[in-house]
VOMARLO-408069 format. One record per atom (N, C-alpha, C): residue number from 1; residue in one letter; atom name; y, x, z. Coordinates in pm, whole numbers. Each point is the difference from the previous one (the first is absolute). Layout:
# residues N
[site NUM a CA [Y X Z]]
...
***
This chain:
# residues 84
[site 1 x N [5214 -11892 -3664]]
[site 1 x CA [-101 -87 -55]]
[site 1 x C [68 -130 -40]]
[site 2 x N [-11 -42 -143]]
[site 2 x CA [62 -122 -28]]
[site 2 x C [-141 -119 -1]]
[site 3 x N [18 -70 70]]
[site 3 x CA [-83 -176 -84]]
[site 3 x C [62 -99 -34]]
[site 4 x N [-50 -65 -90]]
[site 4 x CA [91 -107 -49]]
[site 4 x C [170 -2 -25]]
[site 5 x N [55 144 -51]]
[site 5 x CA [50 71 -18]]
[site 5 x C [73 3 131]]
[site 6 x N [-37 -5 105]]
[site 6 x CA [84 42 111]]
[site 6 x C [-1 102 63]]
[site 7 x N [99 60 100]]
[site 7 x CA [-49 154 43]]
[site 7 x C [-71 -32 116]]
[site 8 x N [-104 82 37]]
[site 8 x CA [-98 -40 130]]
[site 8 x C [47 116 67]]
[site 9 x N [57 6 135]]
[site 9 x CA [33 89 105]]
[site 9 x C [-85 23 83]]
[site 10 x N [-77 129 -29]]
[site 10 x CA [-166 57 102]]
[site 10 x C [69 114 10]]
[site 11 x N [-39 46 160]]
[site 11 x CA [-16 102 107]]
[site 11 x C [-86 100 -120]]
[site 12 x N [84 161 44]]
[site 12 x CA [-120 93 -64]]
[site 12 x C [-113 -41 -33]]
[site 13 x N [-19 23 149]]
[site 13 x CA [-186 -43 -23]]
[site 13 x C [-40 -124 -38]]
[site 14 x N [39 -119 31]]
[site 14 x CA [-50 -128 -87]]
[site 14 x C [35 41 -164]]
[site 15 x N [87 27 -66]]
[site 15 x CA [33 75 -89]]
[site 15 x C [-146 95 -51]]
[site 16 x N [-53 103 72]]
[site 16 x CA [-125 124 -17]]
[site 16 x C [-124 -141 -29]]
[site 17 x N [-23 -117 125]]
[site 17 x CA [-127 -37 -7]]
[site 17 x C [-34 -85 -126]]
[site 18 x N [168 -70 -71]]
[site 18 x CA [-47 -48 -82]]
[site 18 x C [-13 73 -140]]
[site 19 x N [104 92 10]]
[site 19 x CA [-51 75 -124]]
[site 19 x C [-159 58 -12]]
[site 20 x N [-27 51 119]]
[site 20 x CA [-150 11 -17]]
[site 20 x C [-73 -100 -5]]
[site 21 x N [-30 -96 35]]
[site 21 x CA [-63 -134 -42]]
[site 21 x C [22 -8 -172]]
[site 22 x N [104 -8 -28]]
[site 22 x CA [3 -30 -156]]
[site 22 x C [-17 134 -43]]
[site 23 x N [-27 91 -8]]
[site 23 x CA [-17 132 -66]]
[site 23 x C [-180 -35 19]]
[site 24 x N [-70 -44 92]]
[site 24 x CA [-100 6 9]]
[site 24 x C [-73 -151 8]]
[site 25 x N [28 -110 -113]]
[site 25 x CA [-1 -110 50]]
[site 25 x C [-191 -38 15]]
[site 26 x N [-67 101 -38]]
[site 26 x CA [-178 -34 -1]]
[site 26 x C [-25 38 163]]
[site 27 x N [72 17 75]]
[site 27 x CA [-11 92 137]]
[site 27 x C [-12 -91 44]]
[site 28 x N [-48 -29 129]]
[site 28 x CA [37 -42 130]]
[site 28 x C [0 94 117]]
[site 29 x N [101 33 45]]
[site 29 x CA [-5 124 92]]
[site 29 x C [31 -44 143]]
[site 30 x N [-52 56 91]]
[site 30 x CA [-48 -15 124]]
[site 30 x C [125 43 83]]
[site 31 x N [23 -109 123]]
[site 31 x CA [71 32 75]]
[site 31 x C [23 189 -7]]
[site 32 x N [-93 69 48]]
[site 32 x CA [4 105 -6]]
[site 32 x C [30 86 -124]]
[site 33 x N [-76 -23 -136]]
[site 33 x CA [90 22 -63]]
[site 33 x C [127 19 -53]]
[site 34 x N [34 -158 23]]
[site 34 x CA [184 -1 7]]
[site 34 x C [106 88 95]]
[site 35 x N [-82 11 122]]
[site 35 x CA [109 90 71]]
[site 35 x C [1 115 -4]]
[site 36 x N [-126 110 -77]]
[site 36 x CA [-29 127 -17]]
[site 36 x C [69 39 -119]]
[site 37 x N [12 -118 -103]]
[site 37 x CA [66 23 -99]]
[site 37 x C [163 -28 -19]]
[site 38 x N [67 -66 98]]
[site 38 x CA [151 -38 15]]
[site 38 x C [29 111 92]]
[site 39 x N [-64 -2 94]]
[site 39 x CA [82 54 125]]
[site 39 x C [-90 150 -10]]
[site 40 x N [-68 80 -48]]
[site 40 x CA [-72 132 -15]]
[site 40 x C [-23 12 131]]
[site 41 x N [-32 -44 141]]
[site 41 x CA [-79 -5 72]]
[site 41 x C [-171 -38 -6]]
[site 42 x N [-43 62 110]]
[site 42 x CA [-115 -75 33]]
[site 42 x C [-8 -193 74]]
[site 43 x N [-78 -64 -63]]
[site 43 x CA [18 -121 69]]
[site 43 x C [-92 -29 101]]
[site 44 x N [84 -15 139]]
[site 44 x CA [-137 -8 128]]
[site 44 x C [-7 -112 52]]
[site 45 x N [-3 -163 -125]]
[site 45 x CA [-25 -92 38]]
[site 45 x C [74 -76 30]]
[site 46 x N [162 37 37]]
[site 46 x CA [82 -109 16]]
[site 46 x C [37 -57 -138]]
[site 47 x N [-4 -117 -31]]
[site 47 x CA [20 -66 -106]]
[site 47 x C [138 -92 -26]]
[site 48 x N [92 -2 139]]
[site 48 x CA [78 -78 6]]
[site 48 x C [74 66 -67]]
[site 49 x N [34 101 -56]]
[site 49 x CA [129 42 -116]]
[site 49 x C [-76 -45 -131]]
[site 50 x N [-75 -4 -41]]
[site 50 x CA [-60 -10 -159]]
[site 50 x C [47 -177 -5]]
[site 51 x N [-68 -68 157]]
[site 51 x CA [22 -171 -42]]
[site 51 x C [129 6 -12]]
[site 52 x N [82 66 122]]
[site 52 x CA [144 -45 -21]]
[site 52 x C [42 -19 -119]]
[site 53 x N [-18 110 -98]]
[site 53 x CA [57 40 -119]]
[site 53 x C [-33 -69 -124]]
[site 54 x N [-88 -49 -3]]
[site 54 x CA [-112 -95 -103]]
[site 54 x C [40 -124 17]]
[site 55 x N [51 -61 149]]
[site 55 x CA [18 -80 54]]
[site 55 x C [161 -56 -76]]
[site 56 x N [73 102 17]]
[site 56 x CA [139 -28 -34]]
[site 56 x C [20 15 -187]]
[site 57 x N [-84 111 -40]]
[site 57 x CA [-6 -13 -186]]
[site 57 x C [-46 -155 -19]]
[site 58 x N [-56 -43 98]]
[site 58 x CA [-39 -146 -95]]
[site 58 x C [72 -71 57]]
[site 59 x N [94 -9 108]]
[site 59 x CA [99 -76 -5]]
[site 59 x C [139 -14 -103]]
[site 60 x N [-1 128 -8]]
[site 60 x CA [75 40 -97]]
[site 60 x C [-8 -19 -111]]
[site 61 x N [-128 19 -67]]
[site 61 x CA [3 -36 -146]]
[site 61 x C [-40 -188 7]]
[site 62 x N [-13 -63 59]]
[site 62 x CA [-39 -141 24]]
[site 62 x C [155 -53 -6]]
[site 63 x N [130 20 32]]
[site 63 x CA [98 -3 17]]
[site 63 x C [53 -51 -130]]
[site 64 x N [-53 111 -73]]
[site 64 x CA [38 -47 -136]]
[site 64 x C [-83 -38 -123]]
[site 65 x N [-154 -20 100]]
[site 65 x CA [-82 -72 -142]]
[site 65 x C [-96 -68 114]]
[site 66 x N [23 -141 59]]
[site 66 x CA [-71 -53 100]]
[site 66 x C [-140 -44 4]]
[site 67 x N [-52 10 -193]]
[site 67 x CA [-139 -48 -12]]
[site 67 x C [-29 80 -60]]
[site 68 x N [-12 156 7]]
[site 68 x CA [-67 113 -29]]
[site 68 x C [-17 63 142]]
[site 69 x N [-150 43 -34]]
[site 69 x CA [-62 95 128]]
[site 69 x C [45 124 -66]]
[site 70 x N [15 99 78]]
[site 70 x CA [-10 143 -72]]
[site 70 x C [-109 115 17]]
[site 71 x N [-19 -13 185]]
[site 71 x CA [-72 64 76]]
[site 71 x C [-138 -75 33]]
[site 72 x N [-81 49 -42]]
[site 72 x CA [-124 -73 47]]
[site 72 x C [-41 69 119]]
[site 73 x N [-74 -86 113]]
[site 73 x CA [-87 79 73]]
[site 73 x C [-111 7 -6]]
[site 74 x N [-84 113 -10]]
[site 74 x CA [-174 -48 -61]]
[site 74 x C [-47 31 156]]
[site 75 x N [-41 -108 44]]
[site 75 x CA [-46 -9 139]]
[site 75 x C [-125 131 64]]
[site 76 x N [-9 67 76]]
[site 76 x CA [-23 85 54]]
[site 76 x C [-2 143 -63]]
[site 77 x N [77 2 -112]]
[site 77 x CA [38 121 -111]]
[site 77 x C [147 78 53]]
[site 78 x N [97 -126 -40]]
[site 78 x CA [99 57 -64]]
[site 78 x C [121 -80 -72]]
[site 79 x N [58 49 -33]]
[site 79 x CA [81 -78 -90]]
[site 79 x C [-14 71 -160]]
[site 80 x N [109 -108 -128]]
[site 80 x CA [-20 62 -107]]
[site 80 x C [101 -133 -48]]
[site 81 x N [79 106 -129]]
[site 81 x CA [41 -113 -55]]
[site 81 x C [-77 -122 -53]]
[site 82 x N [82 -142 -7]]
[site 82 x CA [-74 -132 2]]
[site 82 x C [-64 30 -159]]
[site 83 x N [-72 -27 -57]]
[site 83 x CA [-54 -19 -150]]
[site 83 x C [-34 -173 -50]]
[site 84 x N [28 -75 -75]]
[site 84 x CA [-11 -113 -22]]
[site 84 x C [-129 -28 -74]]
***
């Protein structure tokens, strides 16, 4: 993933969540969503891998563009890419 022509270094799966976010940017998909669809498990509520991971893409892409959001969170939904 390049921004601001730089290379952005994401984990597989941070890698899977954002391509799906931008493949689907009208979405906001649900904790549960995200992990049924990265990891092809069932999700039984632990959420601490989805934040971890969401957690660190926006550190990551903030790194190299400090006043762009990327990841929105739509409060008791989900996340989705940011839209301006």
């Amino acid at each position: 993933v390049k921004i601001n022509n730089c290379l952005l270094d994401l984990t597989a799966k941070e890698y899977m969540i954002l391509e799906l976010l931008i493949k689907n940017q009208n979405k906001v998909f649900s904790k549960a969503n995200l992990y049924e669809s990265i990891w092809h498990e069932e999700y039984i509520g632990d959420d601490n891998a989805i934040k971890t991971h969401i957690s660190n893409i926006r550190s990551k892409l903030k790194k190299f563009n400090p006043n762009e959001n990327y990841i929105e969170t739509v409060w008791g939904l989900g996340y989705r890419l940011f839209k301006k």
